[in-house]
C-alpha positions as CSV (number, residue, x, y, z in Angstrom):
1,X,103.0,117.2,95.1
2,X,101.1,120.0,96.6
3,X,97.9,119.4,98.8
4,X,94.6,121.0,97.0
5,X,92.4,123.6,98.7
6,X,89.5,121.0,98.1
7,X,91.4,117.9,100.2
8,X,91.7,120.4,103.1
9,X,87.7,121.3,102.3
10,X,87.3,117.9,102.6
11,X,89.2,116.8,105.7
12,X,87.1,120.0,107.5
13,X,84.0,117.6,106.9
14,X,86.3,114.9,109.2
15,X,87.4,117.4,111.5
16,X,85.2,116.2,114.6
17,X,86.4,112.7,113.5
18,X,90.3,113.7,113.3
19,X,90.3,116.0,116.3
20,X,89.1,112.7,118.4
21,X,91.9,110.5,116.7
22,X,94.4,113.3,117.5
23,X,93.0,113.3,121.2
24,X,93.2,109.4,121.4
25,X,96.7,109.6,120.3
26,X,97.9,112.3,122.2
27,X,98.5,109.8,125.5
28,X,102.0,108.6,125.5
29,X,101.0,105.4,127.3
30,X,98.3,104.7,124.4
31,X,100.9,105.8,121.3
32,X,103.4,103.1,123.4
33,X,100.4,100.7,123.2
34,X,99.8,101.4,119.5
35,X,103.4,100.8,118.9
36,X,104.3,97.6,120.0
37,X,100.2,95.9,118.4
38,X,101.6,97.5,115.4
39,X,104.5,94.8,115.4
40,X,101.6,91.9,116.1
41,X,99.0,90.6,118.0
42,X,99.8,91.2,121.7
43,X,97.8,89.6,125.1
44,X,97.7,92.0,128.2
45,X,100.0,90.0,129.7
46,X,102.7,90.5,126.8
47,X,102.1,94.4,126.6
48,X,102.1,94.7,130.6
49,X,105.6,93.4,129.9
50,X,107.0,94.7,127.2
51,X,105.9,98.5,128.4
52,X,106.2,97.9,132.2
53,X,102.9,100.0,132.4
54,X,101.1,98.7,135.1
55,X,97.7,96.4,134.8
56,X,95.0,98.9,135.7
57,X,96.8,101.9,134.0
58,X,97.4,99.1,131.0
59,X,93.4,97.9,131.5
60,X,92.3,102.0,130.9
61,X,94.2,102.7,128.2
62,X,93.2,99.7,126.2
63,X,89.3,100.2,126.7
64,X,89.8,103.5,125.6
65,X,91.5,102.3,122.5
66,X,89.1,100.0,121.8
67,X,86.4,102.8,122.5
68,X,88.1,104.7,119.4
69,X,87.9,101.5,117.4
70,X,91.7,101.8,116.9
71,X,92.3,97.7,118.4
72,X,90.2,95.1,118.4
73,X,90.3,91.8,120.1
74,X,89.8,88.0,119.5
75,X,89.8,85.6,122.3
76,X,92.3,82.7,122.2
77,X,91.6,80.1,125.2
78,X,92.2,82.6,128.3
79,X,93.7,85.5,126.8
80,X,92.5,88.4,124.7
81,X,95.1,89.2,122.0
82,X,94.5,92.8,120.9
83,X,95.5,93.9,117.1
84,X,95.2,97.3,115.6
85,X,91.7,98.6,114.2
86,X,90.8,98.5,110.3
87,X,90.9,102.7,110.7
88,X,93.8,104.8,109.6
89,X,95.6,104.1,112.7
90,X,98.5,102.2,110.8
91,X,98.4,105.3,108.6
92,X,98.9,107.8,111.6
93,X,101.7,105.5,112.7
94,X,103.9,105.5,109.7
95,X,103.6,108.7,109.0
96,X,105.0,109.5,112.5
97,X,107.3,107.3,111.6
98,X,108.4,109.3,109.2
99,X,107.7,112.7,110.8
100,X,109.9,112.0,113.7
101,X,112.9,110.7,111.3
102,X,112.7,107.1,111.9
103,X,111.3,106.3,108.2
104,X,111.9,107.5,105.0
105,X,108.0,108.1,103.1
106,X,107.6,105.9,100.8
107,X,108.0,106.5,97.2
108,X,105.2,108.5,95.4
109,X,103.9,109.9,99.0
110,X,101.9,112.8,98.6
111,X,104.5,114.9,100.6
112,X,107.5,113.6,99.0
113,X,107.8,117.2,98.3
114,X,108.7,118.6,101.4
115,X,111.3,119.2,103.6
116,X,112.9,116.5,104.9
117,X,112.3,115.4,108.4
118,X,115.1,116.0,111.0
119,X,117.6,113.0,111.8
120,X,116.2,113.1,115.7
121,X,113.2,114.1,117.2
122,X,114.0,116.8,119.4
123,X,114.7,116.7,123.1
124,X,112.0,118.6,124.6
125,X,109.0,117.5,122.6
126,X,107.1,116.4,126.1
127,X,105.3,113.0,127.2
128,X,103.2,113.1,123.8
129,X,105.9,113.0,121.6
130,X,107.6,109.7,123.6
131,X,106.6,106.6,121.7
132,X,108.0,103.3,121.2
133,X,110.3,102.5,118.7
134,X,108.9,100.3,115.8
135,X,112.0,98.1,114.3
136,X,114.0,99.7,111.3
């Protein structure tokens, strides 16, 4: 299905909006962040782990994802569990899922029409392009 000249009229109205998203997202150490909150409800202490990123790099990246509204947090005893936002970041995610090969689109996707993504990423996309790997 081909995109309409009045949704890209529309998404110019969001472009401020997107361009920030896009900017958020463009930090590898965020997008790892994203990645593995994606699978569940992570504490610092879990994502400091499971990244090996280290706590005041870990601390900074989190505030600014919870600046952009794409986690939030709940408090459980000691620890702050962090879950993804209510925005369209599980949206972004699967489709770069599926823009980097990982997932098919999902049937009746507005893009089912075009050309298939590669098998790969490839090599030299740079530090933006390096994310975690959500489970098949």
């Amino acid at each position: 299905m081909k995109t309409a000249a009045a949704d890209f009229e529309a998404l110019k109205e969001l472009a401020n909006e997107a361009a920030e998203l896009m900017r958020v997202l463009g930090n590898a150490n965020r997008l790892q962040l994203l990645c593995q909150i994606a699978q569940g409800e992570r504490s610092v202490g879990q994502l400091e782990e499971q990244l090996d990123i280290k706590q005041p790099t870990l601390s900074q990246q989190l505030a600014e994802l919870r600046k952009a509204r794409l986690v939030q947090t709940r408090r459980e005893s000691r620890s702050i569990l962090y879950s993804l936002g209510d925005g369209p970041v599980r949206a972004v995610l699967d489709m770069l899922l599926v823009a980097f090969g990982i997932k098919l689109p999902a049937q009746g996707a507005p893009d089912a029409s075009a050309e298939p993504a590669p098998a790969s990423p490839p090599p030299a996309l740079g530090d933006a392009a390096r994310f975690a790997h959500l489970g098949k």
